[in-house]
C-alpha positions as CSV (number, residue, x, y, z in Angstrom):
1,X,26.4,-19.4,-65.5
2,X,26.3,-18.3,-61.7
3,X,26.4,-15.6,-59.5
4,X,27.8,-12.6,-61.0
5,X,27.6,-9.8,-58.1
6,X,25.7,-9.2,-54.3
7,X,23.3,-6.1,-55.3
8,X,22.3,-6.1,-51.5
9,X,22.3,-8.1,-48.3
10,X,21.5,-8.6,-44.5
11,X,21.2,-11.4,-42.1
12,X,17.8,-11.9,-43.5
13,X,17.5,-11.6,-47.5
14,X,20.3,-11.3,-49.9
15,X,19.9,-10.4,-53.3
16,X,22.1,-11.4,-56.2
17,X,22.5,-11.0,-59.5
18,X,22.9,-14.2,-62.3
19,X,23.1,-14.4,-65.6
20,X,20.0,-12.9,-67.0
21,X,17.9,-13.3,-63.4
22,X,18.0,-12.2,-60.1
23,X,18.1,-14.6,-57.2
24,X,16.6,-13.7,-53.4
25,X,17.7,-16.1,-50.6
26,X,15.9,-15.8,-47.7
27,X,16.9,-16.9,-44.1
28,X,18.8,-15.9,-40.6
29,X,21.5,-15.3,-39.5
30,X,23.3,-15.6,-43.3
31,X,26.6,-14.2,-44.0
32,X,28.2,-13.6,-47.4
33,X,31.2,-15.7,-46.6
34,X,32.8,-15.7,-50.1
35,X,31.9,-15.1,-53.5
36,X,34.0,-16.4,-56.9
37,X,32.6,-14.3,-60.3
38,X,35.0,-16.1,-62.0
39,X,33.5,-19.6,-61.1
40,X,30.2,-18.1,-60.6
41,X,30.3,-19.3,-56.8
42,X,28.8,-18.4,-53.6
43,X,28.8,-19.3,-50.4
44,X,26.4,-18.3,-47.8
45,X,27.0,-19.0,-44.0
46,X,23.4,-19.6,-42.0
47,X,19.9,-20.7,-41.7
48,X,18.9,-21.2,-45.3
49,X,14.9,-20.9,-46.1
50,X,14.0,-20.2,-49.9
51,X,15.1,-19.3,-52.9
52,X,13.4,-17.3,-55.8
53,X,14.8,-16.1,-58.9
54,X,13.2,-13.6,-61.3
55,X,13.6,-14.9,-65.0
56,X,13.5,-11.2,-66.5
57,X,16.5,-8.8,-65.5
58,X,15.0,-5.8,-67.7
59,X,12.9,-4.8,-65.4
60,X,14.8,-5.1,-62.4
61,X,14.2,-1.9,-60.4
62,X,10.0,-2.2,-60.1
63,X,11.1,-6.1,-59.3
64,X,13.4,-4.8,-56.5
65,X,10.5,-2.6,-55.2
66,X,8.5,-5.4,-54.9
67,X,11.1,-7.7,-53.0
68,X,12.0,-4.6,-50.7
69,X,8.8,-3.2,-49.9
């Protein structure tokens, strides 16, 4: 398992999609610098300062409300 895809990004909070969860990192500065689907591998450039990851995909569009509001 690993990072499948970027659904959204900024300096602040990006938001990826796993395999069967969503993950926020949340920080300054960061930068998408490279992402492998194949290995399932990213790697984020800045000031790193959590991490959460929603277990349940299915209901992921009232979960992204939540995390963008």
């Amino acid at each position: 398992g690993g990072v499948r895809d970027v659904e959204s990004f900024s300096p602040e909070k990006i938001l990826l999609i796993t395999d069967g969860s969503l993950l926020t990192v949340t920080g300054r500065g960061m930068k998408v610098k490279k992402l492998s689907t194949e290995s399932g591998e990213i790697f984020i450039e800045g000031e790193i300062n959590g991490c959460v990851y929603s277990a349940n995909r299915g209901d992921k569009e009232s979960f992204l409300r939540r995390v963008l509001k």
